[in-house]
Structures are given as C-alpha cells and as structure tokens.
N, C-alpha and C positions, 0 to 999 in steps of 0.2 A: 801633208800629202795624204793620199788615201789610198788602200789597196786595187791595182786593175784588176780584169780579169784574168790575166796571167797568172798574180798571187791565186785567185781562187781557183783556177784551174789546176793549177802544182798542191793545192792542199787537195783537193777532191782528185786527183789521180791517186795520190796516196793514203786518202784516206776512207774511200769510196764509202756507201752509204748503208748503215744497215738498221731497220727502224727495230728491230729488238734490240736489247741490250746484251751484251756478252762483257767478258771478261778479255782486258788488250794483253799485250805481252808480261806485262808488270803485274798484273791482277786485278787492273781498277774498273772495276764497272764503266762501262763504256755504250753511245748511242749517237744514231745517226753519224754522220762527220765527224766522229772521232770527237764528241760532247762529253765530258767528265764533269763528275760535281756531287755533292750530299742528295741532290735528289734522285740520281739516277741508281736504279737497283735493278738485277736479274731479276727480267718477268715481267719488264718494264717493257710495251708497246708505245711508240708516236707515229704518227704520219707522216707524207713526207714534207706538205709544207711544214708542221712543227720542228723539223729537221734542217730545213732547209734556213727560219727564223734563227736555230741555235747557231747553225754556221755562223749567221751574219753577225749573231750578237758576238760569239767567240772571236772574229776577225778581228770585230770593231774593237773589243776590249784592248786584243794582241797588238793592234794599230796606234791606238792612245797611246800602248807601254812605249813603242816604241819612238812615238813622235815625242813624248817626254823624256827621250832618252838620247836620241842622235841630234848631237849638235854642230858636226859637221855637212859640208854638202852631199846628197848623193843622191844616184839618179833615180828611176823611178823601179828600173832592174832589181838595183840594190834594197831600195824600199821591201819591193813586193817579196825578195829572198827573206830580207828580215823579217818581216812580218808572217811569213810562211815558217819560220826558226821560232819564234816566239808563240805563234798557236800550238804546234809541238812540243816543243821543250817547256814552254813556260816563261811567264818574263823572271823570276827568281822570287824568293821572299826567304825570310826569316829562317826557315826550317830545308828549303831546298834550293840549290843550286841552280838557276837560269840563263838563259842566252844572255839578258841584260846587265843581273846582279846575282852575286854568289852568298852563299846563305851568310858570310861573312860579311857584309855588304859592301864589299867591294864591286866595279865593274868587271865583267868577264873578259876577257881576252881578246873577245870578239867584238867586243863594243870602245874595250878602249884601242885597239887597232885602227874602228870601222871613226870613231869621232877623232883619230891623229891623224886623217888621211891615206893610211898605209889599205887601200884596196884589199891588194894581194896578200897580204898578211893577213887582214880580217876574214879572206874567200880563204887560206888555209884553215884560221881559228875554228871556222865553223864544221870544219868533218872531222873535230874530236866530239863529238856529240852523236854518238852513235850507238851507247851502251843502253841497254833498258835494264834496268837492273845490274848485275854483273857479269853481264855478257855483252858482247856485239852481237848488234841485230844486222842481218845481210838488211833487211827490209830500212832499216834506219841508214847504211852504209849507200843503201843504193837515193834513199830520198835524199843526204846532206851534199851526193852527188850531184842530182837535177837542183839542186838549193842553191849551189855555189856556181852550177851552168847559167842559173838564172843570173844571179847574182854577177858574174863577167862579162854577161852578154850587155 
C-alpha cells in the first residue's frame, strides 16, 4: 500500500510547516514537517520545497516500516492512521520504544492487536501514545484522537 492524501493531510494538520528550525516539545531540533535527524540544528534555514522532499522522504521511510510490519488485512483508513502513528512516534528501534517495535524488541500492542485482527483493540492501543517525555501532551491527545478517527472511518 501506499499513503493517500488523507495520511498526508492528518500529518500536515498537525504538524504544520516551519522552514526554521526550533526546538519540539522533547527538545529535539526539529524542521519543516516535523523533520528530525543529526543534521538538523538551530539556526538551520530550508525552503519550502526542501521541506516539502523531507515530508515525502519521512512518509516513505514510516510507509516501508509499516508495510514490513502489517501482516494482516487492512484498509486503506487503517494504513494511512498507521502510517501517520509511525512518522510521529517512530517505527521503534533498539534504544526507543515505537508504534511497531519496543526497544525490547517485541511488537507493541498496537501492531500485535492491528496483525490479530482485533480493529477495535488496536484503535484503542494507539491513544496510549500521547506522552512526550513525561508528560501528556493535550496536542498529542488531541492528534492520536484524529489518528484513530482516521483509523475507524
């Protein structure tokens, strides 16, 4: 599968665009579309196609985690929620916890729900993902909200 415009629309509502760099709720140097990475630092300028490239490559990345990782059916709603859960959170790795995989490397709760069939389970699993750090974020509470609307519809 591949992400619609839906997924891109529900990440660019929440993540809307800003070609400086600043600092996200967690501290991580952050650019255009909510782009994170070793290269990006305060003080850091791009444009807005170079911003709008990061999106696409960031989707695509978050897109493969997930085609590598759902082996059950699901639709295309589902998709685009997941794929919208994994540019955010992360697909998981070694050292941090992800929508896909926990630094443990187990599956999350959210994946082993969404590949057993349980829909509704896996649309609950995904609105414990709402801490940035050690707090709840309202702004996180309110995006795994539209995530999981996506995600039923």
């Amino acid at each position: 599968m591949t992400p619609s415009d839906a997924c891109f629309n529900l990440i660019k509502r929440f993540e809307s665009c800003r070609l400086n760099a600043y600092l996200d709720e967690r501290g991580i140097p952050t650019i255009g579309w909510g782009h994170t990475g070793p290269e990006v630092h305060l003080g850091m300028t791009i444009s807005q196609d170079i911003a709008d490239a990061l999106l696409l490559k960031d989707v695509t990345h978050a897109a493969d985690a997930v085609n590598r990782a759902v082996t059950a059916p699901i639709t295309q709603a589902q998709y685009d929620a997941f794929v919208s859960l994994a540019y955010n959170i992360g697909p998981g790795s070694d050292s941090r916890d992800g929508i896909i995989r926990l630094r443990n490397g187990n599956p999350s709760s959210f994946l082993r729900k969404l590949n057993a069939g349980d829909s509704l389970g896996a649309a609950q699993a995904m609105l414990a993902w709402v801490h940035a750090g050690d707090h709840i974020s309202n702004g996180l509470v309110k995006r795994r909200a539209a995530e999981q609307s996506l995600f039923l519809s």
